[in-house]
VEXDREN-2710 file (C-alpha; in Angstrom, 1 decimal):
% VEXDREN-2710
k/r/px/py/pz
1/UNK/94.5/105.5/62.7
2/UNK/97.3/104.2/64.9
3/UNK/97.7/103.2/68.2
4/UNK/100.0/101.6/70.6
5/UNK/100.4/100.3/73.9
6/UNK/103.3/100.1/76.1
7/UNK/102.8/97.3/79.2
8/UNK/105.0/97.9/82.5
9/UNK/105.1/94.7/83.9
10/UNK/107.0/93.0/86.3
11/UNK/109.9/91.6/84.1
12/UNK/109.8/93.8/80.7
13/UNK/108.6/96.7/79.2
14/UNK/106.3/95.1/76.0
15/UNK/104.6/97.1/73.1
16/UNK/102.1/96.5/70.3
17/UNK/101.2/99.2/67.4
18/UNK/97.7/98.2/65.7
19/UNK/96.1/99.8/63.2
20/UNK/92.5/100.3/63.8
21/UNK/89.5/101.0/61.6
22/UNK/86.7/101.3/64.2
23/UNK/85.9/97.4/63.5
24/UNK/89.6/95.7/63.7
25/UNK/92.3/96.3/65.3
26/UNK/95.4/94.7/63.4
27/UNK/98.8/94.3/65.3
28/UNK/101.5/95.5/62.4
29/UNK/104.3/95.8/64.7
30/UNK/105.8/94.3/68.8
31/UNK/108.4/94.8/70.9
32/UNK/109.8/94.2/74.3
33/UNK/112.6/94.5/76.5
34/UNK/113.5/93.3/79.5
35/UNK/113.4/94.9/82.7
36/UNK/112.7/94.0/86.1
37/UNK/111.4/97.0/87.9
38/UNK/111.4/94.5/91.4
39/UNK/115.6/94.6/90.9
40/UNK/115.0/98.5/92.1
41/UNK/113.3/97.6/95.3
42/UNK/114.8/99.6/98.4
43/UNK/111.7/98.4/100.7
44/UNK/108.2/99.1/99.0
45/UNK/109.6/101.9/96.9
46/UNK/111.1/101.7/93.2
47/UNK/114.9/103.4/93.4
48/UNK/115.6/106.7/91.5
49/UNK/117.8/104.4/89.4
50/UNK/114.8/102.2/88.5
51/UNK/112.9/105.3/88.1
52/UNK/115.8/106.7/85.6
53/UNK/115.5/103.0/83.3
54/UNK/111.7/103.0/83.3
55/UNK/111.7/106.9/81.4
56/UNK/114.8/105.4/79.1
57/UNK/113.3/102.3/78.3
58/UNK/109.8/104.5/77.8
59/UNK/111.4/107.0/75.9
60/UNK/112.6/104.7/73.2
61/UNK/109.6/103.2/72.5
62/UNK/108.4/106.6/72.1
63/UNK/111.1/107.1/69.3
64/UNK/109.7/103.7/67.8
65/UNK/106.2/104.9/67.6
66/UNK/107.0/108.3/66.1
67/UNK/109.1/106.4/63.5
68/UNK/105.8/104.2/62.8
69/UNK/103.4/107.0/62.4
70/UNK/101.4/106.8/65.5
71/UNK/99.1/109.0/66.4
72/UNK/97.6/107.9/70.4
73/UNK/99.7/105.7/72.6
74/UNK/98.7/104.7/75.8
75/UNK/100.8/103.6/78.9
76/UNK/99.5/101.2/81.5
77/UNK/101.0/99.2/84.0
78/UNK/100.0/96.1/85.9
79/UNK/100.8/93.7/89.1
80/UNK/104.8/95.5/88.9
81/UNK/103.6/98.5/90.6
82/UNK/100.4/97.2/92.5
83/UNK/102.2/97.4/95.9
84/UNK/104.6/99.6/95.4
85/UNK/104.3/103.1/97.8
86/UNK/106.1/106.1/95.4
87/UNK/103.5/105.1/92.5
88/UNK/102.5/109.0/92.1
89/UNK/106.4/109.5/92.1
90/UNK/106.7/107.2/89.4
91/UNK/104.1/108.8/87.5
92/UNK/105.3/112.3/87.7
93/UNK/108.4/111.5/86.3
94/UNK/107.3/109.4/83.6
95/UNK/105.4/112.5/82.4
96/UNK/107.8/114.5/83.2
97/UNK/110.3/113.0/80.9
98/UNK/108.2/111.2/78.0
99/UNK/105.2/113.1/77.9
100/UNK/102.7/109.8/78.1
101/UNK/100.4/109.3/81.2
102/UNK/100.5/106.4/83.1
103/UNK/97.0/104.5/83.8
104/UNK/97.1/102.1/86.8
105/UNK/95.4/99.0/85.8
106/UNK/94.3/96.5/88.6
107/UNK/94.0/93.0/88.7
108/UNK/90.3/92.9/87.7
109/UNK/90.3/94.6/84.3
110/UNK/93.7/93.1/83.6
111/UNK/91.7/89.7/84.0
112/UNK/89.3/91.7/82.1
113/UNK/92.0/93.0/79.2
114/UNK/92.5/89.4/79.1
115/UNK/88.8/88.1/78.3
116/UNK/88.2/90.6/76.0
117/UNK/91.4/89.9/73.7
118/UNK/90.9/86.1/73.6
119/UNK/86.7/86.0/73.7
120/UNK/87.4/84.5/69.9
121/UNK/88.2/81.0/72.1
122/UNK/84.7/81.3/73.9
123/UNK/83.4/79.1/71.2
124/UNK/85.8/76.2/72.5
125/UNK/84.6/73.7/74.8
126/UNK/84.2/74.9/78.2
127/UNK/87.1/77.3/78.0
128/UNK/89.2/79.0/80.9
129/UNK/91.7/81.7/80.4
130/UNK/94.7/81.9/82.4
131/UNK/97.4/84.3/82.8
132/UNK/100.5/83.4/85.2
133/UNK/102.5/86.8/85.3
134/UNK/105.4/87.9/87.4
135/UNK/103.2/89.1/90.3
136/UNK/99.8/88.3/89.8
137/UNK/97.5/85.0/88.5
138/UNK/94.2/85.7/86.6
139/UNK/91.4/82.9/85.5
140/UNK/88.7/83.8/83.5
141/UNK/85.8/81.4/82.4
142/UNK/85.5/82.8/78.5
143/UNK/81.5/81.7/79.3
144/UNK/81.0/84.7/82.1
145/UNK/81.9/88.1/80.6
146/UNK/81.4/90.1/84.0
147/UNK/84.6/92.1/85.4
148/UNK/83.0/90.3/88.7
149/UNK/83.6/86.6/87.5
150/UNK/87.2/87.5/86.4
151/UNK/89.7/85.3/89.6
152/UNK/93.0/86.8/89.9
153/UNK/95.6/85.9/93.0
154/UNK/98.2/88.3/94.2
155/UNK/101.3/86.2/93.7
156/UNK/103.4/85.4/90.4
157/UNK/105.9/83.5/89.6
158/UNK/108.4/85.6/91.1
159/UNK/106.7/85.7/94.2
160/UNK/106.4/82.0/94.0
161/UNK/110.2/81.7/93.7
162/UNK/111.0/84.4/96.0
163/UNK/109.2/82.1/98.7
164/UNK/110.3/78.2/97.5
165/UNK/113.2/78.2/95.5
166/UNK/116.6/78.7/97.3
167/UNK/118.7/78.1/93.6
168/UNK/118.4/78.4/90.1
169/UNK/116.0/75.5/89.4
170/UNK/113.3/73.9/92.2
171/UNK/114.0/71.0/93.6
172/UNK/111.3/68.3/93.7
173/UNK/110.9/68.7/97.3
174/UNK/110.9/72.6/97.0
175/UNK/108.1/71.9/93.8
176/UNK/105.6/70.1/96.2
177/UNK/105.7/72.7/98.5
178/UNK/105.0/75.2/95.1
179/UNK/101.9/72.7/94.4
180/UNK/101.0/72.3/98.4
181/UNK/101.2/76.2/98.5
182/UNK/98.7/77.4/95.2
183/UNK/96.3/74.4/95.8
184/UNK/95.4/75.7/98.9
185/UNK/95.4/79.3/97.4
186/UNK/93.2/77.6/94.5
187/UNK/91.0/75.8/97.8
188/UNK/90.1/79.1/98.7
189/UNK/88.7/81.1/96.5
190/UNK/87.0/77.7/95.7
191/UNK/88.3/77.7/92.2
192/UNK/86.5/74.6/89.9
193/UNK/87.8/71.5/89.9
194/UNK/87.0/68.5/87.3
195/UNK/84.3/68.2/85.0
196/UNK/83.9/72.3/84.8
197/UNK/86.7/73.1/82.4
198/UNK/87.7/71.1/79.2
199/UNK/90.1/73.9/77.5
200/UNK/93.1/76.0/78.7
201/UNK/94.0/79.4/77.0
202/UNK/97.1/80.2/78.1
203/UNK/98.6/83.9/78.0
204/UNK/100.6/86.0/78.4
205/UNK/104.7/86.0/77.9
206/UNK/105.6/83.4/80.9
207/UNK/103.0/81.4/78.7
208/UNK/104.8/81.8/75.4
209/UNK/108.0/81.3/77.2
210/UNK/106.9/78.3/78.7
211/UNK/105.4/76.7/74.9
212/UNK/109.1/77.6/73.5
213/UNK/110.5/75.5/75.7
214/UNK/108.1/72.9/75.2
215/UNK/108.2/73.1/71.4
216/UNK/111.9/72.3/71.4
217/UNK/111.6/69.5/74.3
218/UNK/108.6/67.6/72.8
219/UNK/110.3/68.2/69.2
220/UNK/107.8/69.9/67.9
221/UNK/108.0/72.6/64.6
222/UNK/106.8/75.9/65.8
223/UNK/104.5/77.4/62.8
224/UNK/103.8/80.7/63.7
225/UNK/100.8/80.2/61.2
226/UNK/99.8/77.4/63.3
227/UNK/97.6/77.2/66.3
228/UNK/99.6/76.8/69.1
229/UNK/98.5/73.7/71.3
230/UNK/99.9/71.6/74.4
231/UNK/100.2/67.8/74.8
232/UNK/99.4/67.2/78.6
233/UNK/101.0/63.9/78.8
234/UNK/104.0/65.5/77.4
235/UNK/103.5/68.4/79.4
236/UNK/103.6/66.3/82.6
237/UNK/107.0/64.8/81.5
238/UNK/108.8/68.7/80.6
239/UNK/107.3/69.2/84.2
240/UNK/109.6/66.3/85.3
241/UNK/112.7/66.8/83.0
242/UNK/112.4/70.5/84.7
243/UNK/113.2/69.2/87.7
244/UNK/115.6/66.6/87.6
245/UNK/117.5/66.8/84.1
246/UNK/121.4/68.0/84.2
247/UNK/120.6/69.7/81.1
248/UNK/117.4/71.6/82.1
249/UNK/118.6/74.9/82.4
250/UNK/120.5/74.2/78.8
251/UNK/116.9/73.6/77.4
252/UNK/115.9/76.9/78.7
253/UNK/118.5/79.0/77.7
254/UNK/118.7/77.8/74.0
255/UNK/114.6/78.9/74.2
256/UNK/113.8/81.3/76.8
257/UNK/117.1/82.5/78.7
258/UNK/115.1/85.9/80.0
259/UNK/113.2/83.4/82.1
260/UNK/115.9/81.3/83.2
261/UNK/114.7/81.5/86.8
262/UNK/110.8/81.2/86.3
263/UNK/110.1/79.0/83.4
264/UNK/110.1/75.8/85.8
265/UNK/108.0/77.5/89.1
266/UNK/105.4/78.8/86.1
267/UNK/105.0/75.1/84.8
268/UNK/104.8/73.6/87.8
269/UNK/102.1/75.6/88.4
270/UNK/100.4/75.6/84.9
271/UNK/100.4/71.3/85.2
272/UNK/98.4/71.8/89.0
273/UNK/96.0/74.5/87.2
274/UNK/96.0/71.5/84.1
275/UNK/95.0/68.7/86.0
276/UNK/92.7/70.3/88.8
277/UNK/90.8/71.5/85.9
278/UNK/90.9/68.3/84.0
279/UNK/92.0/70.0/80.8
280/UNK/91.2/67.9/77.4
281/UNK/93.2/70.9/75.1
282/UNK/95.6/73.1/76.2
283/UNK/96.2/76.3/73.8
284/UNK/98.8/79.5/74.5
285/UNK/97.4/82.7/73.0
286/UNK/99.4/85.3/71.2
287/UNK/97.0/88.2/72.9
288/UNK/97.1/89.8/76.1
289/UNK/96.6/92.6/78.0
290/UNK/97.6/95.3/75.9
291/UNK/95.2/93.9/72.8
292/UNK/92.2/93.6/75.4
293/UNK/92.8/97.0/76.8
294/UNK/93.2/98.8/73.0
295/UNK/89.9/97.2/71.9
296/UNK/88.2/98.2/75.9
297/UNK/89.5/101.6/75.4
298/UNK/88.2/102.4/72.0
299/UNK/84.8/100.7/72.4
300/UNK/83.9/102.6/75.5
301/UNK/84.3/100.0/78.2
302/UNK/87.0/101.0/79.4
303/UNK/88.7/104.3/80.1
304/UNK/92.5/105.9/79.4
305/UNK/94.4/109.1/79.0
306/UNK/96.4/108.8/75.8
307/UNK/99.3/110.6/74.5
308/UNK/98.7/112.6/71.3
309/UNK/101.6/112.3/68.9
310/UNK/100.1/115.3/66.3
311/UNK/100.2/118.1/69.0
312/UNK/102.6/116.4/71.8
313/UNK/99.4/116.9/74.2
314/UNK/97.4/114.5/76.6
315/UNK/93.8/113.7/75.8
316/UNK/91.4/110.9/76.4
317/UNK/89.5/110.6/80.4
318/UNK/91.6/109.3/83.4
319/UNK/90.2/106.5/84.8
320/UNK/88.5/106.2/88.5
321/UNK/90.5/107.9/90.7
322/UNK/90.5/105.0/93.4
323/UNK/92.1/102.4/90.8
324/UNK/95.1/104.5/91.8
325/UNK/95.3/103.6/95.1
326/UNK/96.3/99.8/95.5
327/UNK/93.3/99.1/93.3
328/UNK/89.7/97.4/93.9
329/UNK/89.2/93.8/94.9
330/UNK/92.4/92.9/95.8
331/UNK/93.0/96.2/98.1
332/UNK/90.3/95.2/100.6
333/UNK/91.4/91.6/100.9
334/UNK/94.8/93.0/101.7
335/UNK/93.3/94.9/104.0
336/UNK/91.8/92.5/105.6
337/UNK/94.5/90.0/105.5
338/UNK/96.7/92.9/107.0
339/UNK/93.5/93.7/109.7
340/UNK/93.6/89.8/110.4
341/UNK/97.5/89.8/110.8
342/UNK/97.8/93.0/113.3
343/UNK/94.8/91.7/115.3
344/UNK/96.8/88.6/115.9
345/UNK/100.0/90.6/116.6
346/UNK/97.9/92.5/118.6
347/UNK/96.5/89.7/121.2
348/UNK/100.0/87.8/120.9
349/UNK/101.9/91.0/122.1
350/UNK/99.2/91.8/124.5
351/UNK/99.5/88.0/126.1
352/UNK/103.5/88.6/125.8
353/UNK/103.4/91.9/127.7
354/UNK/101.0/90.6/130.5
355/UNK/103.7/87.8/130.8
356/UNK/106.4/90.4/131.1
357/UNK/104.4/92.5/133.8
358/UNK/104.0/89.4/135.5
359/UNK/107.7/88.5/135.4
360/UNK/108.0/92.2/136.3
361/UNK/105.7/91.9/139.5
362/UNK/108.0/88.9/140.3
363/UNK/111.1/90.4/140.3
364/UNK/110.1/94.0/142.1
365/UNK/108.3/91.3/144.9
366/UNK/111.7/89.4/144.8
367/UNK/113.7/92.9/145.5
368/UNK/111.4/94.2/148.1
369/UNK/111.5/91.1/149.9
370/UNK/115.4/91.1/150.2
371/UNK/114.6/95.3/151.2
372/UNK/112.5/94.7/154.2
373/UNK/114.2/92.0/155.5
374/UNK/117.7/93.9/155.9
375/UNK/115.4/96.9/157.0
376/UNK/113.6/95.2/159.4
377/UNK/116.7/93.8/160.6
378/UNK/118.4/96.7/161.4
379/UNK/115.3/99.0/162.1
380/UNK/114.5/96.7/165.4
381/UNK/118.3/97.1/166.9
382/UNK/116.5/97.9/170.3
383/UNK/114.9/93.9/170.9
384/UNK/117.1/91.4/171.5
385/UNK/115.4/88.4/169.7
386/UNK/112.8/88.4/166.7
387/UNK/111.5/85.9/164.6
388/UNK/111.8/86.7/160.8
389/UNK/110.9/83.9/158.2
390/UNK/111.9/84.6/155.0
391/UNK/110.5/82.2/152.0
392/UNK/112.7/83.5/148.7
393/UNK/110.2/85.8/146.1
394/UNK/107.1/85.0/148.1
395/UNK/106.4/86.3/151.3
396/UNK/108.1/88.0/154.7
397/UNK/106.3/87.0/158.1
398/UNK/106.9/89.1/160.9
399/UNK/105.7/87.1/164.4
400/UNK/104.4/89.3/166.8
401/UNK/106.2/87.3/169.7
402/UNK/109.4/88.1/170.6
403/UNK/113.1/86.0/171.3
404/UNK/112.2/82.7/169.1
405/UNK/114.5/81.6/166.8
406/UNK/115.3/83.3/163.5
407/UNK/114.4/80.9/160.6
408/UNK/116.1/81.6/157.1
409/UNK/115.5/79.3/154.0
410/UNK/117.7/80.0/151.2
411/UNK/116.7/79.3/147.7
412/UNK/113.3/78.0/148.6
413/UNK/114.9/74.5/150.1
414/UNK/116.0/73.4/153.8
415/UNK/115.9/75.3/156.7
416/UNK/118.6/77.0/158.8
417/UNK/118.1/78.0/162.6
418/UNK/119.9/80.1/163.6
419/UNK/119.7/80.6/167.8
420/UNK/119.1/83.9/168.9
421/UNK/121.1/85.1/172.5
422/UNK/118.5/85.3/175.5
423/UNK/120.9/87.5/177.8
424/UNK/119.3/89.5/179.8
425/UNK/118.6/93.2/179.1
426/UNK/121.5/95.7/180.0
427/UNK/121.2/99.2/181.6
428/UNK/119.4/101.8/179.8
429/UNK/122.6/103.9/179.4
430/UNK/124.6/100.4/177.9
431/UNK/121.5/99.8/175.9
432/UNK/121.9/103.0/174.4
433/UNK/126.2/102.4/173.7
434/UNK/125.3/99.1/172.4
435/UNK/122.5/99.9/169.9
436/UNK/124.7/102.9/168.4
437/UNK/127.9/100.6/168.3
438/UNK/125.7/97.7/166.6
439/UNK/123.8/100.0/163.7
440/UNK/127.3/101.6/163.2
441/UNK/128.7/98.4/162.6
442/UNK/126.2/97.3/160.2
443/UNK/124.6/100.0/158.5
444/UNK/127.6/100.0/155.6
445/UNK/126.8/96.3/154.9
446/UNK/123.3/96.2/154.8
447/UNK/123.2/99.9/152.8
448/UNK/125.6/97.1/150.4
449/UNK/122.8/95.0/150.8
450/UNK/119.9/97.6/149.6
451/UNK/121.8/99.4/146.9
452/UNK/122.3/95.4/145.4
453/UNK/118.8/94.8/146.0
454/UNK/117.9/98.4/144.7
455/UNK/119.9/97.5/141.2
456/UNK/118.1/94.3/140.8
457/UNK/115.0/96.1/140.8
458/UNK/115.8/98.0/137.8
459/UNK/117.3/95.5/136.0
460/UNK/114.2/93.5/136.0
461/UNK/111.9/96.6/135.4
462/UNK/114.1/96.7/132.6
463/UNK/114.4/93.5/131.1
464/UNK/111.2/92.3/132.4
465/UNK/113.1/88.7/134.0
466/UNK/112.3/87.5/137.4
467/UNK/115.3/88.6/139.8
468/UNK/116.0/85.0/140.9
469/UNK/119.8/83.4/140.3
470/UNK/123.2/84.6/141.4
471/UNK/122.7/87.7/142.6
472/UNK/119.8/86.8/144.9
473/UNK/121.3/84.3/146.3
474/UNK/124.3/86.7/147.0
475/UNK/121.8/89.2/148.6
476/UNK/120.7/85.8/150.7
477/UNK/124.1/85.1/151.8
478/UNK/124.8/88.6/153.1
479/UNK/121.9/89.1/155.0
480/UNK/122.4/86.1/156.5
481/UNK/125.8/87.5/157.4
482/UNK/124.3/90.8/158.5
483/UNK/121.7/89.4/161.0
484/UNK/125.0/87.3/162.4
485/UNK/127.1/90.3/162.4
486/UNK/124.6/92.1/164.4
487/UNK/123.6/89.3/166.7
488/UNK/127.4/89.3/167.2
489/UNK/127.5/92.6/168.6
490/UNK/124.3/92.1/170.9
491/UNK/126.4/88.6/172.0
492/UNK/129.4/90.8/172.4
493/UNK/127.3/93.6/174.6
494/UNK/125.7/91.1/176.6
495/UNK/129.9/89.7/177.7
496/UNK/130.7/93.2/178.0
497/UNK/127.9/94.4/180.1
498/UNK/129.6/94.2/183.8
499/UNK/132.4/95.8/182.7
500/UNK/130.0/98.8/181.6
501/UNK/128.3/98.5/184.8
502/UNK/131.6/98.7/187.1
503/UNK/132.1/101.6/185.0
504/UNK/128.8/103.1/185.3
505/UNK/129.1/102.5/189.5
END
């Protein structure tokens, strides 16, 4: 019978047909096309453009499989639509327009997918597995065959030259910071060092991409026959011509121009996994994911819902319906990373807004000071003398004893008597004239005064800034002014009072 498998992943749609005899599965036929589903990114949600290319590019591979007699074809996807939020979207219209089901595969059975398609290179010497996609990183140790022992990381090497490289090619600056970045990754999830692993299997397409490039640079003839193996020493040195040659991009595009952008970020990181490892052979494997899942699927270990080519219908058994949602391992740590992240937001906006309050508390004390003194100064119109001390945005003292001098100090600096008048106290009915004459006089200046003080209140409640600069000291000044204007019109009552008194007689 025939099968096939079509792989959504982060740069390319990729397909394999095997024929399959309940032993063997034989690969008689692959394709692949590019297409980066991350191009149709508004936010964490593919387009409806992206949407309309994924059932095109889906759709004709359908036409290739009914052209090659296939008879189930499954769909998966990987890392590409791992964080993604309109997944279910994605999935509805897929079968809406193709008729294939989509299974979610997360980052532990694709490590797994992995293992089981290479397990042949378990009889190597100490052999490690690794697969550097577009979005994810998985490591297996070919000697565990537990879905728990399989390592992946959540970042590819898109992600890795989303965050580093600011051109086409790294710089060698921007590579240490690639190799300061996934050592530390590597650090912790305490990932083997030396002395553990003696053989690299390399897969995956960044890995094929990567060995074309390195054929042609090292000058080698690429037997497809052959066993394809790496020379470290001249691995280390395509690492370098990567990132300093003229020509390095030239090199690419004569050998892998659909990863024009990555090849170099995926080596670099390839030669850290080489020599942390301590790697004796380094071999790239023509078998992946999509291999690994056919043989998982029809053995039992794994499950899928297939599409039927006889009868156009869906079969097979959908797997867990929690691989769906952001998948396994790798959704708790993000939700703990994320937990971790808006914990620290938390406290760090909590310590900012009990800043703010106390800048707030400032400025409202700042305002009310400037209010009580201009009320206090025209609320006590009837006594001739008072003593009011005014210390800017900190405190008002009132003395209880009367005609001392008034004491004003501006802007928190020196101080400024000015002396009160000591006349003596007029006749009830001039006291009376007087006092009406002075609050009519100065209540329009000092309501200025409060209305001022009033908006500065506000504005700080507002903007959460103390209410100290200009306009307090403006508010300063015309109180200032105020009490003087008043104690002018006491000074000028006290020169006018026997003239009111000859009236009075």
């Amino acid at each position: 019978m025939k099968y096939s498998v079509i792989d959504i992943s982060s740069s390319s749609l990729s397909m394999i047909v095997a024929d399959a005899d309940g032993q063997k599965n034989e690969i008689i036929f692959k394709d692949r096309k590019s297409l980066s589903l991350l191009h149709y990114l508004d936010g964490k949600k593919i387009t409806s453009r992206g949407i309309e290319k994924l059932t095109k590019f889906v759709s004709d591979m359908k036409e290739t499989c009914v052209r090659l007699e296939v008879q189930k074809g499954y769909l998966i996807s990987t890392a590409v639509l791992r964080s993604i939020e309109n997944f279910d979207e994605i999935k509805s219209a897929v079968a809406e327009k193709t008729g294939f089901p989509l299974n979610f595969i997360d980052g532990t059975t694709e490590a797994f997918c992995d293992y089981v398609a290479n397990i042949y290179y378990a009889t190597y010497e100490r052999s490690v597995l690794i697969d550097f996609g577009g979005k994810s990183l998985e490591i297996c140790d070919l000697s565990k065959n537990s879905k728990e022992d399989m390592i992946f990381f959540n970042f590819g090497t898109l992600d890795v030259r989303k965050k580093f490289v600011k051109k086409i090619q790294p710089s060698k600056k921007e590579a240490k910071k690639i190799k300061q970045y996934v050592n530390e990754s590597f650090d912790k999830a305490n990932l083997p060092e030396k002395n553990v692993y003696a053989t690299a299997i390399m897969v995956g397409a960044t890995a094929r991409a990567v060995y074309d490039v390195y054929t042609e640079f090292a000058n080698i003839d690429d037997d497809s026959g052959s066993l394809k193996t790496i020379s470290y020493k001249k691995f280390k040195k395509l690492v370098d011509y990567l990132l300093t040659s003229v020509d390095r991009s030239k090199l690419i595009m004569n050998n892998a121009p659909e990863k024009l952008y990555l090849i170099t970020p995926a080596a670099i990181v390839f030669k850290v996994l080489f020599k942390r490892f301590g790697t004796k052979n380094i071999i790239v494997s023509d078998w992946g994911v999509k291999e690994g899942y056919l043989h998982a699927v029809l053995s039992g270990d794994e499950k899928g819902l297939f599409y039927n080519f006889e009868n156009n219908t869906v079969g097979g058994e959908a797997r867990d319906k929690e691989s769906y949602n952001t998948q396994g391992q790798e959704k708790k740590k993000d939700e703990k990373k994320t937990l971790n992240k808006a914990e620290k937001n938390s406290a760090k906006k909590s310590k900012d807004q009990s800043k703010s309050t106390s800048k707030k508390t400032d400025a409202v004390k700042g305002t009310e000071s400037f209010t009580q003194i201009a009320e206090k100064t025209v609320g006590d119109d009837t006594e001739n003398s008072e003593e009011i001390t005014v210390i800017k945005n900190k405190k008002i003292k009132k003395p209880d004893s009367p005609s001392e001098d008034i004491k004003i100090k501006g802007n928190g600096k020196t101080e400024k008597k000015v002396k009160s008048s000591s006349a003596e106290k007029p006749a009830d009915s001039t006291k009376k004239t007087s006092a009406k004459k002075s609050n009519t006089v100065s209540k329009s200046k000092v309501k200025e005064v409060l209305t001022k003080s009033s908006d500065i209140e506000k504005s700080a409640e507002k903007s959460g800034k103390t209410a100290i600069g200009t306009e307090t000291e403006q508010i300063t000044e015309e109180i200032s002014m105020t009490e003087k204007l008043i104690q002018k019109n006491k000074d000028d009552q006290v020169k006018e009072q026997p003239k009111t008194n000859d009236v009075s007689e």
